[in-house]
Structure formats: structure tokens, C-alpha cells
C-alpha atoms as a printed R data frame, in Angstrom:
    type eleno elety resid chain resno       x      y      z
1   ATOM     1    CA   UNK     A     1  84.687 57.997 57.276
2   ATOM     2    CA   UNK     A     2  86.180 55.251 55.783
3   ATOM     3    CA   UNK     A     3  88.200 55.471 52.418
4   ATOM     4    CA   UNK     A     4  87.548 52.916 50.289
5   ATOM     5    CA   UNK     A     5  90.722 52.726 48.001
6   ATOM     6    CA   UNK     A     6  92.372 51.674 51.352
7   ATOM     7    CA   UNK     A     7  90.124 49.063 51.585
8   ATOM     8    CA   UNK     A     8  89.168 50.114 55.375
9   ATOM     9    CA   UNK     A     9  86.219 48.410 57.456
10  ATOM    10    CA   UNK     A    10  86.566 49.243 60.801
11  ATOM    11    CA   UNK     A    11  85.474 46.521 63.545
12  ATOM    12    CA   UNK     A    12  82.926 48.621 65.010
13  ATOM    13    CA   UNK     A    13  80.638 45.666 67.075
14  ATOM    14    CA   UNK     A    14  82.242 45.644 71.073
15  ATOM    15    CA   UNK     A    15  81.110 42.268 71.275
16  ATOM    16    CA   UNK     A    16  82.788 40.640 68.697
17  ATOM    17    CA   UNK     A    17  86.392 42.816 69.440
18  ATOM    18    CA   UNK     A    18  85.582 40.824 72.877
19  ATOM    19    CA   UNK     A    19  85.139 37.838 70.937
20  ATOM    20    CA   UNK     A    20  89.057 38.401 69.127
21  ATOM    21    CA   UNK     A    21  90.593 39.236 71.875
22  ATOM    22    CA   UNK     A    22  90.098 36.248 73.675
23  ATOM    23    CA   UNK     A    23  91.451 34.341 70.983
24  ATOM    24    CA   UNK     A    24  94.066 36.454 70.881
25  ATOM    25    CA   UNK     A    25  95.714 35.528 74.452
26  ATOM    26    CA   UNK     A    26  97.098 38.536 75.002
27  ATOM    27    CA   UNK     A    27  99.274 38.689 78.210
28  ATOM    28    CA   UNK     A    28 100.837 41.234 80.007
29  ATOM    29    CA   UNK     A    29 104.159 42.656 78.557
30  ATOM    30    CA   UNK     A    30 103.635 41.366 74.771
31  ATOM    31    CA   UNK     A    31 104.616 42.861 72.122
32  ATOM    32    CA   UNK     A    32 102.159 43.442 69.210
33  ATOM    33    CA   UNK     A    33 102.311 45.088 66.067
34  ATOM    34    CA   UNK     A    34  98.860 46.522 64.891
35  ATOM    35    CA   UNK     A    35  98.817 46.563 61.318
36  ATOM    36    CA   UNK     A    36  96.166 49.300 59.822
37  ATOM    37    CA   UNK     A    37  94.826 50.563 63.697
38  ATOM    38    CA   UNK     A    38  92.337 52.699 62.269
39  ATOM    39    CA   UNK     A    39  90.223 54.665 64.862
40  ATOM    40    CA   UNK     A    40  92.039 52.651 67.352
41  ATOM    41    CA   UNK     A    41  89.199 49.605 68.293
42  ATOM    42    CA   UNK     A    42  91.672 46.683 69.052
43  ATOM    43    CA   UNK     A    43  94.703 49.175 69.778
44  ATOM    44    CA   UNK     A    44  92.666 50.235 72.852
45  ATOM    45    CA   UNK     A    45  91.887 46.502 73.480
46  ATOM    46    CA   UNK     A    46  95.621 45.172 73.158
47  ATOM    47    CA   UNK     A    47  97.226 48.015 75.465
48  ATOM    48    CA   UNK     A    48  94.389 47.544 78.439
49  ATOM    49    CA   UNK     A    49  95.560 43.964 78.949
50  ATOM    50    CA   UNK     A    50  98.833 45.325 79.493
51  ATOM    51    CA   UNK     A    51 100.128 44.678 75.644
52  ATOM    52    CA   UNK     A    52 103.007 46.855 74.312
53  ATOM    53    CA   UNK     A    53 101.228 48.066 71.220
54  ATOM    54    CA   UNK     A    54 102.656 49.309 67.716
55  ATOM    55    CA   UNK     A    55  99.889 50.851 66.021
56  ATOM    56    CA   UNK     A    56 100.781 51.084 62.023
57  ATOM    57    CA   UNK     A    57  98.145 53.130 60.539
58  ATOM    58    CA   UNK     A    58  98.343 54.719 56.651
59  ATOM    59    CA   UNK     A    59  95.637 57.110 56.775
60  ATOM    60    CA   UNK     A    60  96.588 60.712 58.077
61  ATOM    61    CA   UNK     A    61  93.179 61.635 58.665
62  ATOM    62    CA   UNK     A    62  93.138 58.895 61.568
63  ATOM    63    CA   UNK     A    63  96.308 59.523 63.094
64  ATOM    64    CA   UNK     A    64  94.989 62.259 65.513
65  ATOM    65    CA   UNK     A    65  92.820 60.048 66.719
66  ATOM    66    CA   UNK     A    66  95.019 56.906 67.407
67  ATOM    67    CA   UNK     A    67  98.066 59.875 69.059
68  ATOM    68    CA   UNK     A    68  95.536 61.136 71.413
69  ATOM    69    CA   UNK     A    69  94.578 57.464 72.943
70  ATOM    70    CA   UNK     A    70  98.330 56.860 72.933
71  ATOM    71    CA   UNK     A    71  98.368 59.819 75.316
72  ATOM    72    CA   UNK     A    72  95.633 58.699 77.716
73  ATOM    73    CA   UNK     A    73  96.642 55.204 77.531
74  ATOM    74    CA   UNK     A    74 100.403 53.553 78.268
75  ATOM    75    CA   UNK     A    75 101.720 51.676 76.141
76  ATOM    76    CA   UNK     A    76 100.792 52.819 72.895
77  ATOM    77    CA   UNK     A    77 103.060 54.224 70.157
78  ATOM    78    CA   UNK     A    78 101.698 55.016 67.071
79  ATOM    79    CA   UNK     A    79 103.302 54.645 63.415
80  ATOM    80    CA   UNK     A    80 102.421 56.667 60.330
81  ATOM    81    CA   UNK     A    81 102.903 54.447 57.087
82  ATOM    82    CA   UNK     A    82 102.670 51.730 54.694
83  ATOM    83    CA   UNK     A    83 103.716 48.258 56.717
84  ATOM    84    CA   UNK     A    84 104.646 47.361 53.064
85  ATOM    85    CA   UNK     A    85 107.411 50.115 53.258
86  ATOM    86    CA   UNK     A    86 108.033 49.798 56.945
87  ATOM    87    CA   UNK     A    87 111.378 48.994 58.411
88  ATOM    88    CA   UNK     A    88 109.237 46.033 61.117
89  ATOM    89    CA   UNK     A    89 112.211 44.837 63.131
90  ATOM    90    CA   UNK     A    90 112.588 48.686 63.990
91  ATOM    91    CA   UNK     A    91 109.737 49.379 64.574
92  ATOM    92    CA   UNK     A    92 108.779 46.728 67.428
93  ATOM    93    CA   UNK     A    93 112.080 46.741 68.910
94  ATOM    94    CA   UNK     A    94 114.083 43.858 70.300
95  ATOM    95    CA   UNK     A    95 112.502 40.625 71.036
96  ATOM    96    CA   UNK     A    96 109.443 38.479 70.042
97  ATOM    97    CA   UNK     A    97 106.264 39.943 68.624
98  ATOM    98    CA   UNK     A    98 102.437 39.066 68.031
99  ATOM    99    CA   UNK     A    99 100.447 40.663 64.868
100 ATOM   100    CA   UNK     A   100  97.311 41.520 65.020
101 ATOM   101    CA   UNK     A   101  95.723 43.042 61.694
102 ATOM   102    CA   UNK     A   102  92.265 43.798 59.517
103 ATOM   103    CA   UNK     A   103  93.752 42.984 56.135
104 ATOM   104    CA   UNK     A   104  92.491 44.123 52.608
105 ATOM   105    CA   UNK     A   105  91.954 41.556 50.119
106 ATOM   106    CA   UNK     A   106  94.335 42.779 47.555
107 ATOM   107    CA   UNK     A   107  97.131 43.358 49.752
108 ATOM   108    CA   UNK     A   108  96.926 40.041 51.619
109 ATOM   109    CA   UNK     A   109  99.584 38.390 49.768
110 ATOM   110    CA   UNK     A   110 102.511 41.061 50.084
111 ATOM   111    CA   UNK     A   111 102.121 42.061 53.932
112 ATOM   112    CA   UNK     A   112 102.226 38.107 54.588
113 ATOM   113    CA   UNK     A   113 105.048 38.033 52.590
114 ATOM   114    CA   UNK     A   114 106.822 41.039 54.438
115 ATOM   115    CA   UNK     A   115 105.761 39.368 58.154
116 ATOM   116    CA   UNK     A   116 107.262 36.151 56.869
117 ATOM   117    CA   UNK     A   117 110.482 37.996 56.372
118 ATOM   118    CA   UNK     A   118 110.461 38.060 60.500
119 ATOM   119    CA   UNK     A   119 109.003 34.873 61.084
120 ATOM   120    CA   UNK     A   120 112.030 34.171 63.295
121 ATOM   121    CA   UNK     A   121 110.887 36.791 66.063
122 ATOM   122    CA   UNK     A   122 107.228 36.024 65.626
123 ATOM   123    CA   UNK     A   123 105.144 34.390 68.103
124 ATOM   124    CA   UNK     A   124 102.012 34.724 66.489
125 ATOM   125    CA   UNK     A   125 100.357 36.405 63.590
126 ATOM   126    CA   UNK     A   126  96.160 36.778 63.831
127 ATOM   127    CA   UNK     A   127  94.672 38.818 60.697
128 ATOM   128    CA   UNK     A   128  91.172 39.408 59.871
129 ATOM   129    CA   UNK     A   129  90.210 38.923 55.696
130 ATOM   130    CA   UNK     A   130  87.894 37.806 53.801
131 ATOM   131    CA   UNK     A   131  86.753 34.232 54.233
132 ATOM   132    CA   UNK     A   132  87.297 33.606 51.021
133 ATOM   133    CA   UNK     A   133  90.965 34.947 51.867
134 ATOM   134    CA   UNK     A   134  90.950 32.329 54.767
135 ATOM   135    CA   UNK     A   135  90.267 29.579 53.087
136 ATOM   136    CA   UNK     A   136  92.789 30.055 50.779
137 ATOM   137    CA   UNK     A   137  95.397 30.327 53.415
138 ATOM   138    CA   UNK     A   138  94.305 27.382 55.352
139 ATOM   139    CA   UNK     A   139  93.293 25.003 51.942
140 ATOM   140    CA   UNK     A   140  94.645 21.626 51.500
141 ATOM   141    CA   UNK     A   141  96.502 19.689 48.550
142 ATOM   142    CA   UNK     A   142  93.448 18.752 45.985
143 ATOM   143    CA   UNK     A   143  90.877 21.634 46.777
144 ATOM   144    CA   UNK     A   144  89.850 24.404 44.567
145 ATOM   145    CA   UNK     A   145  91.318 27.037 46.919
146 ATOM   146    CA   UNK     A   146  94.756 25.398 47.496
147 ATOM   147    CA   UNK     A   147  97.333 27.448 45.666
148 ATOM   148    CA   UNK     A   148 100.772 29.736 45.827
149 ATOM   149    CA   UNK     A   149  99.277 31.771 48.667
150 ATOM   150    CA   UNK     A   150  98.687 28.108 50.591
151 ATOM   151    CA   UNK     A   151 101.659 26.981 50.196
152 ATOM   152    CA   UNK     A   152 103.907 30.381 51.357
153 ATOM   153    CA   UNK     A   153 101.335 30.815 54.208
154 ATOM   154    CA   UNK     A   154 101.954 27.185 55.503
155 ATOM   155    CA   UNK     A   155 105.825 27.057 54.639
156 ATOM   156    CA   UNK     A   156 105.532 29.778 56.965
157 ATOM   157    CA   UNK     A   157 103.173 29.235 60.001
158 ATOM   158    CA   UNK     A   158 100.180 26.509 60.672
159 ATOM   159    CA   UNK     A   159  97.318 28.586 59.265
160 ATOM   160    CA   UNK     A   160  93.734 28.282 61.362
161 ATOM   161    CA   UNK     A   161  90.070 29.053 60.892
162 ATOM   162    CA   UNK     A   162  89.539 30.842 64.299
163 ATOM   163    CA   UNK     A   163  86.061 32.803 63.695
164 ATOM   164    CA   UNK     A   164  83.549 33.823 61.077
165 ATOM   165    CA   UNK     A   165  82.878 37.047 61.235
166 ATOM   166    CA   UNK     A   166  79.396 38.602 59.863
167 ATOM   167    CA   UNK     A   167  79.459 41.454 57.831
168 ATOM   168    CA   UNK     A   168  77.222 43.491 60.414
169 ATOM   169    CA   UNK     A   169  80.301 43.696 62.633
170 ATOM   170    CA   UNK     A   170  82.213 46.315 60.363
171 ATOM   171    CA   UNK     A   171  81.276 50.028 59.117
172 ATOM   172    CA   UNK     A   172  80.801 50.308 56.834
173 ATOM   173    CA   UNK     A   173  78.824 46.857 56.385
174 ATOM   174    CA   UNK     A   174  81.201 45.053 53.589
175 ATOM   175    CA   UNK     A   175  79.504 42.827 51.153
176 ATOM   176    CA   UNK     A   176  81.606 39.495 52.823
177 ATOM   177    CA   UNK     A   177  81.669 37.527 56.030
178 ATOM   178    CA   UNK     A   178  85.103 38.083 57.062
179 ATOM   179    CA   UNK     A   179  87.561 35.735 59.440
180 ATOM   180    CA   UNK     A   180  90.039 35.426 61.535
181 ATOM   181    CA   UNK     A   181  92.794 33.736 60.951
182 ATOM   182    CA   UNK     A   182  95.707 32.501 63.467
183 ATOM   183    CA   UNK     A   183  99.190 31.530 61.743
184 ATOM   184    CA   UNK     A   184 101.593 30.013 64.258
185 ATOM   185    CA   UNK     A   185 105.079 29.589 62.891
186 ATOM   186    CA   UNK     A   186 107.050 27.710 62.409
187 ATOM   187    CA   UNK     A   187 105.311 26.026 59.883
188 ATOM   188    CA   UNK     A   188 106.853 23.427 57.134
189 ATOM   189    CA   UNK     A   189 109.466 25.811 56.949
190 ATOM   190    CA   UNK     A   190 111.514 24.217 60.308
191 ATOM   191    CA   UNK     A   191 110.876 20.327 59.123
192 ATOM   192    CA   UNK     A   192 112.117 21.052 55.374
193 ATOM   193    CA   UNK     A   193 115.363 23.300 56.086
194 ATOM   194    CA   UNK     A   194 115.147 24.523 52.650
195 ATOM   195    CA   UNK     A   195 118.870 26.474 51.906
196 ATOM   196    CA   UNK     A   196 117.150 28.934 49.293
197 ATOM   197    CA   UNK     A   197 113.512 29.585 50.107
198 ATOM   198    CA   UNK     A   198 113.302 32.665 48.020
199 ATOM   199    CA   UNK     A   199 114.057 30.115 45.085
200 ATOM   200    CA   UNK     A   200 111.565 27.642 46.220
201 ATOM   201    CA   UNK     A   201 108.893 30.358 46.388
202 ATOM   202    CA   UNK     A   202 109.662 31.569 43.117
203 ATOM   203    CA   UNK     A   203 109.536 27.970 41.816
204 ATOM   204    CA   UNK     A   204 106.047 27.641 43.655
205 ATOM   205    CA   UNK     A   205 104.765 30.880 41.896
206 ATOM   206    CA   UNK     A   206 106.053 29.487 38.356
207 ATOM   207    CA   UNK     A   207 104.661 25.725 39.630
208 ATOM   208    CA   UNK     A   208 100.984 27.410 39.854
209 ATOM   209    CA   UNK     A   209 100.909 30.590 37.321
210 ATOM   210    CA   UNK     A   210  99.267 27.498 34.805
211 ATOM   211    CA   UNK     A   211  97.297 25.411 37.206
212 ATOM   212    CA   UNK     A   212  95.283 23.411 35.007
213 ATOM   213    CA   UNK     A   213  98.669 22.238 33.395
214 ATOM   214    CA   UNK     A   214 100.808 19.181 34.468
215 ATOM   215    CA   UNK     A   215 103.611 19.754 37.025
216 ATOM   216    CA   UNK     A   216 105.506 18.089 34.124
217 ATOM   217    CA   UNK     A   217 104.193 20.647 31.308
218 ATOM   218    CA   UNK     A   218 104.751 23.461 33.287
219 ATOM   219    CA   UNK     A   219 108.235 22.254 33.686
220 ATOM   220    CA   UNK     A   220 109.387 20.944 30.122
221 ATOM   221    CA   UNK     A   221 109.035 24.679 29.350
222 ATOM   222    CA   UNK     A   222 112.132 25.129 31.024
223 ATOM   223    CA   UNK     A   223 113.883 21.885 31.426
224 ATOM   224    CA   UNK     A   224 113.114 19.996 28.440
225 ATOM   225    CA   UNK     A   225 111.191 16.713 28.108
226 ATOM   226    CA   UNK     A   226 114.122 14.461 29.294
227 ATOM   227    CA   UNK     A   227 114.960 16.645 32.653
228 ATOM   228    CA   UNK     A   228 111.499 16.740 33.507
229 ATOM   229    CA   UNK     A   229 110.222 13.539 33.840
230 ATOM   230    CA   UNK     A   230 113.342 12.548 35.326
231 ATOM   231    CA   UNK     A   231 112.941 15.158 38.264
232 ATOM   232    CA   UNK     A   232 109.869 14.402 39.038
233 ATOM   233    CA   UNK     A   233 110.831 10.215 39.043
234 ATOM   234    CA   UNK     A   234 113.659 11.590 41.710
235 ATOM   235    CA   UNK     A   235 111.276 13.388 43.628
236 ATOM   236    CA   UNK     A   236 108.944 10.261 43.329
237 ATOM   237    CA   UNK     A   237 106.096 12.688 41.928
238 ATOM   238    CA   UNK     A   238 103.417 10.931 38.943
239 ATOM   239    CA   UNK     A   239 104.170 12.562 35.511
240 ATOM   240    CA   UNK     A   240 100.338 13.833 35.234
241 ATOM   241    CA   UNK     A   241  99.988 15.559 38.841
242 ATOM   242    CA   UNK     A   242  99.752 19.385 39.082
243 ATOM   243    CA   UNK     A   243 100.967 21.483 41.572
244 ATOM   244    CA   UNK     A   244  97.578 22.134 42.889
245 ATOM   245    CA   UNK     A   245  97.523 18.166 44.040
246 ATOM   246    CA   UNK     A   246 100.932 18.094 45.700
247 ATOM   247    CA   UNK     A   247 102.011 19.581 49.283
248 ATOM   248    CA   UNK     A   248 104.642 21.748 50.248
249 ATOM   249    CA   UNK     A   249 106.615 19.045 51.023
250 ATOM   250    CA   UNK     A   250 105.971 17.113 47.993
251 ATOM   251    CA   UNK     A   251 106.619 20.406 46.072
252 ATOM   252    CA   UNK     A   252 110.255 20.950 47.964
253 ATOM   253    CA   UNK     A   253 110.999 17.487 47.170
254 ATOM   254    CA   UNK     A   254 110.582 18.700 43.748
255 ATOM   255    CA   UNK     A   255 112.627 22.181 43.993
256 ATOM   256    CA   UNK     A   256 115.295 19.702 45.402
257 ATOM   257    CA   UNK     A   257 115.605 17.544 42.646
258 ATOM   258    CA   UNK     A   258 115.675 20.661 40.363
């Protein structure tokens, strides 16, 4: 049974795990982290086309599930906890990694932020969310959807639109079509050599906390009137833009200046 303060929909339609997995690309030898495993649908998947599998699962009422298939199939090992608390680089070992994960809406943010920690050693990272989620990740400068979580997702990785999912492929049926979502580092992240990204991304979350402001208002709260419109003429940025209209570079170009 699913629990519902763990946000858990479990992928229960064969067809469309077939459908994931080949957009996956899984190859022999990989190594994958499985974030939230569940009863094991795409754990079983991963390991029978030869994929070294690390399956993270929260829930201790599943875990007797998920250590049996480990038994009957190689290549499994399975990992009670939180991946919020998890030590990752441990727990996948040496070498490059793919992620594969069904994420909960409200915990989107913070386990992207925790992969991105190890986007060094990650190939790939394919998660399925809400499409609403997705478009977020994957919005450009301008639209309604583009905001902080756009702009650490594609400092990060080159976000796609792989799949729509229909609700009737979970149980229990959730009241969203979900997605899923490739993000292929290296993202913007390479191009910009940034020397404190933890400062940038703070700056990004202060840029958008008042979106319908100007870049420039939200600043002159903590610059002054003079600093800000000067920063913004060095970073070559029009006084009555908001954040919400500029891209990551543009927005670096700003945390530059600053």
C-alpha cells in the first residue's frame, strides 16, 4: 500500500516501464542509483540489462521486498534511507553514475540540489515528477514557469521533456500526468566557470523570492540606489528587467559585477 505522506506512486503499467527504459540507454556495467525503488519495478528493469543498481528506498515496509529480488537477481544492493541524508558518493562507489528516480513534488528541489553536489561523476540524471515539475525545470527566460528551480537545474545539466506520462500508469492513480525528465550535465555550469556557485545560487534565490519586482528593486534593498544601477550598467542588464526575464548567464553576469 502506498503511504501517502511519502508521496509514493508506484509505476505499476509494464508497458510504459518499457517505454523509460528505452530512454534510459542503459548498458551493460552502468552504474545507477535508484532513488525511492519502491516495490522494485525499474530496479528489476535496470539490473536485467546488466546495470549495477543502488536501490535507495525510505519505506521499511518495502525493504523486504526490494532484499529478496536483490537475492534472486545480481547486481542489486539495496539502501535503507533518506537520499536527502545519504552519504551518495559512498554509496555508488567509485566511478561515474546514472540516476534514475520517481520524485515527489515537494522534495524535488532538495534531492536535485543534493545530485548536483556530484554532478562531476554524473553521467546522467532521468527523474519522473509532475509535469508541472517538468516544465519548471526545462522553462525558458520570459515564461511563467521560469524561476530559481530553472535556473539551478540548467546551471547544472541540459534539462529535457522526454515523455508524458498519464496518470493511469501509477497506483495509486495520482490526480497529474507525470514526466520524465532527462538532465545531462554539464550544463551552463562548464561555459560560466563561476568560482563561488553556492553564492550565485543564493543570489539567484534572493534575485527571485520577489518576482514581480525589478532586478534593480530587489537589489537597492541591499546595495543602495547608486550600486545598483551601476551593476546592472556593468553587467549590461536594463534597469526595469526582472530576474524572471534574464538567463543564467545574464544572471552570472550580474553575480559578477556584484
Amino acid at each position: 500500500m502506498a503511504r501517502q505522506r511519502l508521496g509514493q506512486n508506484f509505476l505499476v503499467d509494464r508497458g510504459w516501464r518499457e517505454r523509460i527504459l528505452r530512454e534510459l540507454g542503459v548498458q551493460a556495467g552502468d552504474a545507477w542509483l535508484e532513488i525511492g525503488a519502491g516495490h522494485g519495478e525499474m530496479t528489476v528493469e535496470l539490473a536485467r540489462q546488466g546495470a549495477r543498481v543502488s536501490a535507495v528506498e525510505l519505506d521499511s515496509k518495502l525493504l523486504p521486498r526490494l532484499e529478496s529480488l536483490a537475492r534472486e537477481i545480481p547486481g542489486i544492493t539495496v539502501i535503507a534511507g533518506d537520499i536527502l541524508e545519504l552519504d551518495i558518493a559512498r554509496a555508488v562507489g567509485a566511478g561515474r553514475f546514472n540516476v534514475f528516480g520517481s520524485l515527489p513534488y515537494y522534495i524535488t528541489s532538495p534531492i536535485l540540489h543534493r545530485l548536483f553536489e556530484q554532478a562531476d561523476r554524473i553521467d546522467a540524471i532521468f527523474v519522473v515528477i509532475q509535469l508541472e515539475v517538468a516544465a519548471r525545470l526545462a522553462a525558458r527566460p520570459g515564461r511563467r514557469e521560469y524561476g530559481y528551480l530553472s535556473v539551478l537545474t540548467q546551471f547544472y545539466s541540459r534539462p529535457e521533456i522526454l515523455l508524458r506520462i498519464p496518470p493511469g500508469a501509477f497506483r495509486p492513480r495520482p490526480n497529474v500526468t507525470s514526466a520524465l525528465v532527462a538532465l545531462h550535465p554539464p550544463g551552463e555550469r562548464e561555459r560560466l566557470k563561476l568560482e563561488d556557485e553556492a553564492g550565485f545560487l543564493e543570489f539567484v534565490k534572493h534575485c527571485f523570492s520577489q518576482k514581480r519586482k525589478t532586478l534593480y528593486n530587489n537589489l537597492r534593498r541591499r546595495l543602495g540606489s547608486e550600486r545598483a544601477q551601476a551593476l546592472l550598467a556593468a553587467a549590461k542588464v536594463r534597469r526595469d528587467a526582472r530576474a524572471e526575464q534574464l538567463s543564467v548567464a545574464q544572471l552570472a553576469c550580474v553575480f559578477r559585477a556584484l
